[in-house]
MMTF fields as JSON, N, C-alpha, C and O atoms, coordinates in Angstrom:
{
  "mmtfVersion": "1.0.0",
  "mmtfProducer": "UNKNOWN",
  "numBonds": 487,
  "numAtoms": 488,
  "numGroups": 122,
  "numChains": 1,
  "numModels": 1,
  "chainsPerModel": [1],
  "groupsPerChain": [122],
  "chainIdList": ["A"],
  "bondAtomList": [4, 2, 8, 6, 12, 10, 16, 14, 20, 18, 24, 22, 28, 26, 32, 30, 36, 34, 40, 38, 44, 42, 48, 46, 52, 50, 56, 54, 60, 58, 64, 62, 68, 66, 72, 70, 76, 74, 80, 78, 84, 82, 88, 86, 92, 90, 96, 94, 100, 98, 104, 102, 108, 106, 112, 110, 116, 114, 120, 118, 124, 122, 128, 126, 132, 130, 136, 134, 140, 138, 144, 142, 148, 146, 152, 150, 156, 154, 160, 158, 164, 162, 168, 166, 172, 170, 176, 174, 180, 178, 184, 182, 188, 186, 192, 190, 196, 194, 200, 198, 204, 202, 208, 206, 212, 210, 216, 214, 220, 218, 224, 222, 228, 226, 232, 230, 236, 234, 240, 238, 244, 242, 248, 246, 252, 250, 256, 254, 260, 258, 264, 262, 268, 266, 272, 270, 276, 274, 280, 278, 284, 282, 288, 286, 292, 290, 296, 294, 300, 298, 304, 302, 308, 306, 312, 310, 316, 314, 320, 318, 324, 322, 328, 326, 332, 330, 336, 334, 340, 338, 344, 342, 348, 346, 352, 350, 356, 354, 360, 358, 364, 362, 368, 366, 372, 370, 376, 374, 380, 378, 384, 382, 388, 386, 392, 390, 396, 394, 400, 398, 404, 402, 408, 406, 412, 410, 416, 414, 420, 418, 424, 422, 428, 426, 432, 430, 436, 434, 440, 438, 444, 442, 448, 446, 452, 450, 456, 454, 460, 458, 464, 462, 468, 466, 472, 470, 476, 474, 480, 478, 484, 482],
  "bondOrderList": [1, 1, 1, 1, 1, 1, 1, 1, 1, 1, 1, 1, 1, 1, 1, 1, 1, 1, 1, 1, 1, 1, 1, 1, 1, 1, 1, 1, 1, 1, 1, 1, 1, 1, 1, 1, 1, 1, 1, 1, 1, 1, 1, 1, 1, 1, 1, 1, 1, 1, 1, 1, 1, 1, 1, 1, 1, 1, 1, 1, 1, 1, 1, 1, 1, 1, 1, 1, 1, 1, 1, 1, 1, 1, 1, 1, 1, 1, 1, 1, 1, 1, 1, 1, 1, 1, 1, 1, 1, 1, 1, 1, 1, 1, 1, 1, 1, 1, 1, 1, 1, 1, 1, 1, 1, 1, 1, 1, 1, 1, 1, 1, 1, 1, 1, 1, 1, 1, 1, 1, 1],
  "groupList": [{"groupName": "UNK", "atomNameList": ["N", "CA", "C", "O"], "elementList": ["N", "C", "C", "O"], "formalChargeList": [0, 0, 0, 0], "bondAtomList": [1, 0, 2, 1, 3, 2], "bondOrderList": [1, 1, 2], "singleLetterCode": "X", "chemCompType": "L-PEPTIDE LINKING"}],
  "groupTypeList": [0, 0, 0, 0, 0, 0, 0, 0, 0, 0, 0, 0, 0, 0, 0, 0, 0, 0, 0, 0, 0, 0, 0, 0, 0, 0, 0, 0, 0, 0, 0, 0, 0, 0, 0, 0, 0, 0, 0, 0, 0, 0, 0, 0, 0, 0, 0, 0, 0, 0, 0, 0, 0, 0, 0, 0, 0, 0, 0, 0, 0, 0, 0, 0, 0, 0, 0, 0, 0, 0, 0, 0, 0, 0, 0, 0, 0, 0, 0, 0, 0, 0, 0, 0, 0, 0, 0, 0, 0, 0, 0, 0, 0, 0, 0, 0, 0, 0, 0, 0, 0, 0, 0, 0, 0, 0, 0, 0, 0, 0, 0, 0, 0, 0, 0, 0, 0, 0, 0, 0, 0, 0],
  "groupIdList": [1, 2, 3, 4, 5, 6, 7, 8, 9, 10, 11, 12, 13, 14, 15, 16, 17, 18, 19, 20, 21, 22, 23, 24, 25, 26, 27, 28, 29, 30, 31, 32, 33, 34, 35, 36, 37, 38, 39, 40, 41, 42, 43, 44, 45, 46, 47, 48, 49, 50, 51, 52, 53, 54, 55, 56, 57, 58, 59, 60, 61, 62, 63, 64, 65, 66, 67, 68, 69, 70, 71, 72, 73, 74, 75, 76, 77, 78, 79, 80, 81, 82, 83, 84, 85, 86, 87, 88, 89, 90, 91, 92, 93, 94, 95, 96, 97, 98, 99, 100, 101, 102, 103, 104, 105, 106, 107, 108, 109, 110, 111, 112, 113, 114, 115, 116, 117, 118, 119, 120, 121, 122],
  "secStructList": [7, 7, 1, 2, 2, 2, 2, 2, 2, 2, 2, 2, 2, 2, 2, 2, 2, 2, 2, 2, 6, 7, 7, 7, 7, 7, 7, 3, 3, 3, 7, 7, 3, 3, 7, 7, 7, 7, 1, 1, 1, 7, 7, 7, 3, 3, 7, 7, 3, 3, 3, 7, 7, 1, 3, 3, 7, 7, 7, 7, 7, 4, 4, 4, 7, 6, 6, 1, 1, 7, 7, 1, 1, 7, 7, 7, 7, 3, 3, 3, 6, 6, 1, 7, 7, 7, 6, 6, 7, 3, 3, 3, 1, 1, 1, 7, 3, 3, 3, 3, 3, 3, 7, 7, 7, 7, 7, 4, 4, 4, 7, 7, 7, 3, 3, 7, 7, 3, 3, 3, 3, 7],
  "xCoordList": [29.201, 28.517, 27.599, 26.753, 27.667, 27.02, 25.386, 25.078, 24.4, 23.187, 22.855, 22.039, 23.729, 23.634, 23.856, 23.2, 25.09, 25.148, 24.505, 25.044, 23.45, 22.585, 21.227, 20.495, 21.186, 20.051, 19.98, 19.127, 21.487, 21.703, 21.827, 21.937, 21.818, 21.614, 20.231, 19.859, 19.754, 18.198, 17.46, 16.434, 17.975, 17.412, 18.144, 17.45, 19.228, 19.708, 18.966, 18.964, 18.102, 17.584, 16.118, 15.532, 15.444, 14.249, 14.099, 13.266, 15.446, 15.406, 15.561, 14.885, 16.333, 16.457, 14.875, 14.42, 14.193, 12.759, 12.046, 11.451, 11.728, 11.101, 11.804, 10.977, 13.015, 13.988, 12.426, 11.447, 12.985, 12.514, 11.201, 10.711, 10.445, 8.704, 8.148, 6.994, 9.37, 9.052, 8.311, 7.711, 7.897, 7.394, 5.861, 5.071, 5.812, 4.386, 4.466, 5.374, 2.949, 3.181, 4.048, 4.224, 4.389, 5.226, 4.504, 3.303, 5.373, 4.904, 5.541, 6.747, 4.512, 4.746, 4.02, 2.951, 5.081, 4.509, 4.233, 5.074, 2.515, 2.296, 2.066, 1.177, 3.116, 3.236, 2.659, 3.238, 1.447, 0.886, 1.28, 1.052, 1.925, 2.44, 1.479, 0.851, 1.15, 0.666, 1.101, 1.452, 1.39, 1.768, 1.178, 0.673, 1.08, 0.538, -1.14, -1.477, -1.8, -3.53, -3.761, -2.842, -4.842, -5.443, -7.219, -7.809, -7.568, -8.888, -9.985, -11.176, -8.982, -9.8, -8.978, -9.56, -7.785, -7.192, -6.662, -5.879, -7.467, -7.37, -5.442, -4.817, -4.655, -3.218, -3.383, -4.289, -2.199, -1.567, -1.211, -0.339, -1.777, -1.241, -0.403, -0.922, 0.684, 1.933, 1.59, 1.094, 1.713, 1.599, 3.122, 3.684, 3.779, 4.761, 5.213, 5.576, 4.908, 4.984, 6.827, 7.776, 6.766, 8.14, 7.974, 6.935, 9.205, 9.316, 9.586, 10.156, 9.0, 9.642, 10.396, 10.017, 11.476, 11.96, 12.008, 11.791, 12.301, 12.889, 11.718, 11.914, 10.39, 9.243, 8.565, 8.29, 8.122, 6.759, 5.954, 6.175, 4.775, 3.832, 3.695, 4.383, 2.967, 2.894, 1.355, 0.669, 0.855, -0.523, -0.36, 0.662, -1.669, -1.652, -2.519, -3.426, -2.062, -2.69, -3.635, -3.807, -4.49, -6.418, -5.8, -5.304, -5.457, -5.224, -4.622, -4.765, -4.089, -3.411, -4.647, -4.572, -5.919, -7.267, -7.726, -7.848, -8.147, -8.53, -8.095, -6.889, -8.699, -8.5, -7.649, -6.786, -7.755, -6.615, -7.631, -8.855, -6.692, -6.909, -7.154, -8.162, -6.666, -6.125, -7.703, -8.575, -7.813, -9.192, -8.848, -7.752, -9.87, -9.868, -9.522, -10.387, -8.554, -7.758, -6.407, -5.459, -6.701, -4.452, -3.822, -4.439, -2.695, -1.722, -0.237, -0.564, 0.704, 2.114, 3.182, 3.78, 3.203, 4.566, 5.68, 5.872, 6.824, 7.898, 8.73, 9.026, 9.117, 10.038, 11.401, 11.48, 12.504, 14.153, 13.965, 13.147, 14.998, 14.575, 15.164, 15.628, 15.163, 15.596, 14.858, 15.354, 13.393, 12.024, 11.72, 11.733, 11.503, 10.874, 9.253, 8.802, 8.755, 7.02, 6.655, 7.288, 5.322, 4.527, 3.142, 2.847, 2.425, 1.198, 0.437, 0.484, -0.218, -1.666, -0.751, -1.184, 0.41, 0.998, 0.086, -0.685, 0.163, -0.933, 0.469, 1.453, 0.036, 0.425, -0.305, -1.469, 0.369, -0.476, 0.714, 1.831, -0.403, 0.172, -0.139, -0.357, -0.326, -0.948, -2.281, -2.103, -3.835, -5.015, -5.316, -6.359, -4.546, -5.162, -4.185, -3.022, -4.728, -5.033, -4.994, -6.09, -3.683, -4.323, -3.362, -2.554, -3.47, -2.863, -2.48, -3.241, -1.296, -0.668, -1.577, -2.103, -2.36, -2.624, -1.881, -2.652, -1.001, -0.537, 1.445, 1.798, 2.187, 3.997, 4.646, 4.59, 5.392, 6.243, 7.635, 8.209, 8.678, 9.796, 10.823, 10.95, 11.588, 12.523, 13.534, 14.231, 13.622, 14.935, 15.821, 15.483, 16.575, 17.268, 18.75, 19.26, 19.027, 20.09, 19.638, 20.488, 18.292, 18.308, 18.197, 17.099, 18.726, 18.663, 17.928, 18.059, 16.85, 15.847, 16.45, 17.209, 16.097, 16.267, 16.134, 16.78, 14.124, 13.376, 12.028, 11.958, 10.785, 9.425, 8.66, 8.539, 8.044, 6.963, 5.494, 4.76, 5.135, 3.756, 2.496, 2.793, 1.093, 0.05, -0.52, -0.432, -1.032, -1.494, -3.068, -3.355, -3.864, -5.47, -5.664, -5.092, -6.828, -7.381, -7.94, -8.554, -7.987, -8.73, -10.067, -10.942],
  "yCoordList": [4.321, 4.477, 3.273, 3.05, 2.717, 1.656, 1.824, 2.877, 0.932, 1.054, 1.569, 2.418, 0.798, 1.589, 3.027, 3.765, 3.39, 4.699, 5.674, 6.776, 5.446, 5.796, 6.004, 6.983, 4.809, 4.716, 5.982, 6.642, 5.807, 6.475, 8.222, 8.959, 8.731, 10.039, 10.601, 11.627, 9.265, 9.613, 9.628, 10.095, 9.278, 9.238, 10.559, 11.199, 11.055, 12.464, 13.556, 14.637, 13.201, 14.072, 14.439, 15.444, 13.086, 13.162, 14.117, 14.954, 13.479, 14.403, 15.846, 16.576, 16.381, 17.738, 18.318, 19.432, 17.122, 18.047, 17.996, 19.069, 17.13, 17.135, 18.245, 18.644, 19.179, 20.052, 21.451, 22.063, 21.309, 22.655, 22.968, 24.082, 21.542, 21.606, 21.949, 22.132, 21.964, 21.762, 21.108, 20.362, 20.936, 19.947, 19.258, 19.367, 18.676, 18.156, 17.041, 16.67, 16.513, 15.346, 13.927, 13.688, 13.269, 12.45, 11.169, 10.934, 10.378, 9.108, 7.79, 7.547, 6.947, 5.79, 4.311, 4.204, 3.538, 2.152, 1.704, 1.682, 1.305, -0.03, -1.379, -2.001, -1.832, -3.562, -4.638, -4.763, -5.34, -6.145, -7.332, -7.764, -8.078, -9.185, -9.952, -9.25, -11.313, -12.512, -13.436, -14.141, -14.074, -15.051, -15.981, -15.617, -17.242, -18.167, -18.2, -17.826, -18.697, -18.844, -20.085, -20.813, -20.554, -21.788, -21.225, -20.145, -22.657, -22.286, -21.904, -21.597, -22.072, -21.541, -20.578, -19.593, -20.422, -18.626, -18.283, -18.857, -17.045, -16.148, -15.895, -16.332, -15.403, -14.835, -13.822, -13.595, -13.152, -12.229, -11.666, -12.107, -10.15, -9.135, -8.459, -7.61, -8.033, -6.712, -5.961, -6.436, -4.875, -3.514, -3.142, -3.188, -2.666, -2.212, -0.955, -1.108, 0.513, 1.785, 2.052, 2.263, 1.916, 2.211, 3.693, 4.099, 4.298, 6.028, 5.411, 4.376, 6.375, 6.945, 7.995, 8.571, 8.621, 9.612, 10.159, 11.369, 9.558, 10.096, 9.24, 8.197, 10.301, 9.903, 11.104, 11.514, 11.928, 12.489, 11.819, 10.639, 12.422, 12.309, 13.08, 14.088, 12.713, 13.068, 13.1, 12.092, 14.08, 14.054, 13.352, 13.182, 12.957, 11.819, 12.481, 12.663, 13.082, 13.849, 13.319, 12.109, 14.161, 13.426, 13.091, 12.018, 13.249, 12.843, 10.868, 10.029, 10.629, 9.32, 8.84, 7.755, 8.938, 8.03, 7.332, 6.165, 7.594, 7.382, 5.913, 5.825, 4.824, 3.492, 2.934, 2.154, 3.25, 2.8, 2.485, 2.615, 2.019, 1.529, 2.516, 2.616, 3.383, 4.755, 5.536, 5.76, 5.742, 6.57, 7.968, 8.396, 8.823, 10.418, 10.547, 10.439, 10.717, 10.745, 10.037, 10.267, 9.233, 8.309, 8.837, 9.629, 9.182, 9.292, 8.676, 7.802, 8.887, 8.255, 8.84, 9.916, 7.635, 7.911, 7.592, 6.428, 8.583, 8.415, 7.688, 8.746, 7.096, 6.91, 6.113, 5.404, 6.464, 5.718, 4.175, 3.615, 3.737, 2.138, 1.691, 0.553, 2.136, 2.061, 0.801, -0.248, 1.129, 0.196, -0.393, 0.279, -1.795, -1.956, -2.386, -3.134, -1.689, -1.423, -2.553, -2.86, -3.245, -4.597, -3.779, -2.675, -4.458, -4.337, -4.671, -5.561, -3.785, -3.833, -3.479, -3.637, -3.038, -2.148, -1.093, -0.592, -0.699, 0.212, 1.365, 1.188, 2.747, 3.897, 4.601, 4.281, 5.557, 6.504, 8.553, 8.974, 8.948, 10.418, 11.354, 12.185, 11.646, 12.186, 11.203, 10.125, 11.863, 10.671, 10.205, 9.559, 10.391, 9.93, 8.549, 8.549, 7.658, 6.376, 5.721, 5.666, 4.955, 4.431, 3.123, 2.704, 2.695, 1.467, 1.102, 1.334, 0.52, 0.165, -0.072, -0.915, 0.162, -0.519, -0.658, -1.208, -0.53, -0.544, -0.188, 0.977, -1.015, -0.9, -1.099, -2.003, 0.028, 0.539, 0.303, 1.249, -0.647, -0.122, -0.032, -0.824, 1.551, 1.526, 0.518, 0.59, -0.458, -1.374, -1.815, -2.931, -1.275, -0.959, -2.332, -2.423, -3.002, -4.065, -4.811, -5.488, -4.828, -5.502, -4.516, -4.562, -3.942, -2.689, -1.74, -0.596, -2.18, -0.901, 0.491, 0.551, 1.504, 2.729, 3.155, 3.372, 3.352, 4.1, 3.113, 2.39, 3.357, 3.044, 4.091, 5.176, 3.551, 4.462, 3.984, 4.102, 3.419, 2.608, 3.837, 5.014, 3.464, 4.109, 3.796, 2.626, 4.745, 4.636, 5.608, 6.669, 4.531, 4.781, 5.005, 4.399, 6.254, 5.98, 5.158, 4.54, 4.668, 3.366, 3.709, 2.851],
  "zCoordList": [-5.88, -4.614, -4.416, -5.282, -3.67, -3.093, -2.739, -2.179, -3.005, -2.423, -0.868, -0.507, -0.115, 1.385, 1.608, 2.343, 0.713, 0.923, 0.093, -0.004, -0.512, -1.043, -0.252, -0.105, 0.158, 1.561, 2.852, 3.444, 2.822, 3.553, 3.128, 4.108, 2.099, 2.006, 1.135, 0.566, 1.418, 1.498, 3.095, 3.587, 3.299, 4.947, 5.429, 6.219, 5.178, 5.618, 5.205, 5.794, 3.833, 2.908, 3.2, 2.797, 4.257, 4.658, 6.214, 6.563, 6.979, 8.18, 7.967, 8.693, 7.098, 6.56, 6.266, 6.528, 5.609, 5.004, 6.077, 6.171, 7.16, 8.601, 9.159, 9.979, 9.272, 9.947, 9.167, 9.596, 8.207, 7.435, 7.376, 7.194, 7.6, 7.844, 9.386, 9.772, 10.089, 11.578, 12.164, 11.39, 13.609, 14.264, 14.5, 15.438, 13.522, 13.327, 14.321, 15.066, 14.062, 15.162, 14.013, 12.818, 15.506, 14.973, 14.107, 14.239, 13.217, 12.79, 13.28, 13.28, 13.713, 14.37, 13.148, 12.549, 13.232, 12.281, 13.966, 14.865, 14.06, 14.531, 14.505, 13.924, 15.315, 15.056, 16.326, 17.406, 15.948, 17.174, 16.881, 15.751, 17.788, 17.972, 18.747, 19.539, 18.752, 19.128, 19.593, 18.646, 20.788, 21.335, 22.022, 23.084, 21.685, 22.965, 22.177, 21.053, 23.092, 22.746, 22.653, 22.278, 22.919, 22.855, 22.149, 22.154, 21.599, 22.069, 23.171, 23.117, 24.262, 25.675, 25.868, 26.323, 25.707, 26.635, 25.13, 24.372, 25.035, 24.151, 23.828, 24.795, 22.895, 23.248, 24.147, 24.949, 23.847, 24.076, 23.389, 22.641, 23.243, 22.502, 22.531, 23.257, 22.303, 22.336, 21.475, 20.454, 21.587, 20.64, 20.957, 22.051, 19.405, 19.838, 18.458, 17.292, 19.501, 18.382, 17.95, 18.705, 16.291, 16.675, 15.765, 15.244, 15.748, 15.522, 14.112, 13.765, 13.454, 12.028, 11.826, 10.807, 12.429, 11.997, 11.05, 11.101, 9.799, 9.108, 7.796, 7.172, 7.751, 7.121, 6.855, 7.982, 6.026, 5.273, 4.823, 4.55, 4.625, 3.747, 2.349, 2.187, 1.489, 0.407, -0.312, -0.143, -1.009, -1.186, -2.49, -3.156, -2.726, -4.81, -4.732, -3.92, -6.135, -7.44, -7.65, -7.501, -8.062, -8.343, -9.53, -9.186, -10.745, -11.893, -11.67, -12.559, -10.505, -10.492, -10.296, -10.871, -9.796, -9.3, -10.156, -9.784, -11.488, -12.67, -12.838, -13.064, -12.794, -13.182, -12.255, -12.66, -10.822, -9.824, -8.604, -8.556, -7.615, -6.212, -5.946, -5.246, -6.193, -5.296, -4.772, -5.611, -3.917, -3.427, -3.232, -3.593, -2.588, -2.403, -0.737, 0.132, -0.561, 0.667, 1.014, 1.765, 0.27, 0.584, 0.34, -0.374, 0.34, 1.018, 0.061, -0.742, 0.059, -0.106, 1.108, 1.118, 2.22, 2.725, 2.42, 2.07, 2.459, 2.059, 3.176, 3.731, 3.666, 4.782, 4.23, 3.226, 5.24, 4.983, 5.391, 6.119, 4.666, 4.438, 6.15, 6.215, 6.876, 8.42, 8.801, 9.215, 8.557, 9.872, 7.836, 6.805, 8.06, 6.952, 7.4, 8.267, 6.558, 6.157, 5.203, 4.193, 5.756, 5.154, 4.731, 5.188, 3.866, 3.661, 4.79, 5.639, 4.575, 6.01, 7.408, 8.549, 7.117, 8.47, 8.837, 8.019, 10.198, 11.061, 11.361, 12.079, 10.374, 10.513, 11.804, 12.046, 12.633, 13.062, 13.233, 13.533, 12.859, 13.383, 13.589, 12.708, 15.281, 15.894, 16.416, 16.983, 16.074, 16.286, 15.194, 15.098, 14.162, 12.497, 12.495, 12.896, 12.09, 12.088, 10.93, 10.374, 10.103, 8.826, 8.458, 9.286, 7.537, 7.212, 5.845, 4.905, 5.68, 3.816, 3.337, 4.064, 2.3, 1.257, 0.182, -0.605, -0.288, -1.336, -0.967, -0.78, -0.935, -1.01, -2.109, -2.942, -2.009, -3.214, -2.994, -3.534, -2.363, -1.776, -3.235, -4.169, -2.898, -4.078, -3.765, -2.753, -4.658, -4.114, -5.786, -6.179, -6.474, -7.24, -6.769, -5.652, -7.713, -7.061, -5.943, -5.365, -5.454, -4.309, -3.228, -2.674, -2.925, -2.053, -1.696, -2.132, -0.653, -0.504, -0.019, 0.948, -0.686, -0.74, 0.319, 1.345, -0.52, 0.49, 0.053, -0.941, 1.321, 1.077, 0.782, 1.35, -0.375, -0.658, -0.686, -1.667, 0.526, 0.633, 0.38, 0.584, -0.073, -0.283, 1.461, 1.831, 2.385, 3.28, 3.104, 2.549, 3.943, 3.799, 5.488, 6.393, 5.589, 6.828, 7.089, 6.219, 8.811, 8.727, 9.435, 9.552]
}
């Protein structure tokens, strides 16, 4: 079985657990783009929300804190290797608001899986 199709029945495996959790609010990666600017005209900003379908969250164990980055509230999202996720990407879902600190992508042969970035409120 090939890495893609692996990818791919993890991403079947995530929409199934969003099916069975029912309809929370959704998750969006935000991405602001920059164009143009001078020192006299400021750029131009684009915001552009894209969907995560096929994404949970995951709570970290107080036991992982202990000698880590990790703080009392982050987070591990799981998401399908569909949208790829950068450090200091801007999560949102619903009005909660947060951003990578920390990316995990499973990529086995080269092949990202899935992401498993640490997300912090911001």
């Amino acid at each position: 079985m090939a890495g893609v199709d692996v990818a791919a029945k993890i991403a079947k495996g995530l929409a199934k657990c969003n099916e069975k959790l029912g309809a929370g609010d959704l998750v969006y990666l935000v991405r602001e783009t920059q164009t143009g600017g001078t020192p006299i005209n400021p750029p131009t900003i684009t915001t552009e929300r894209i969907l995560l379908k096929n994404a949970v969250f995951k709570s970290i164990n107080i036991n992982q804190m202990t000698n880590s980055l990790i703080q009392e509230g982050d987070r591990v999202l799981i998401s399908s290797s569909s949208v790829g996720l950068k450090l200091n990407d801007k999560i949102e879902q619903g009005s909660r608001k947060m951003y990578i600190v920390s990316n995990a992508p499973v990529e086995p042969n080269g092949v990202v899986l899935v992401y498993k970035p640490i997300v912090r409120d911001m």
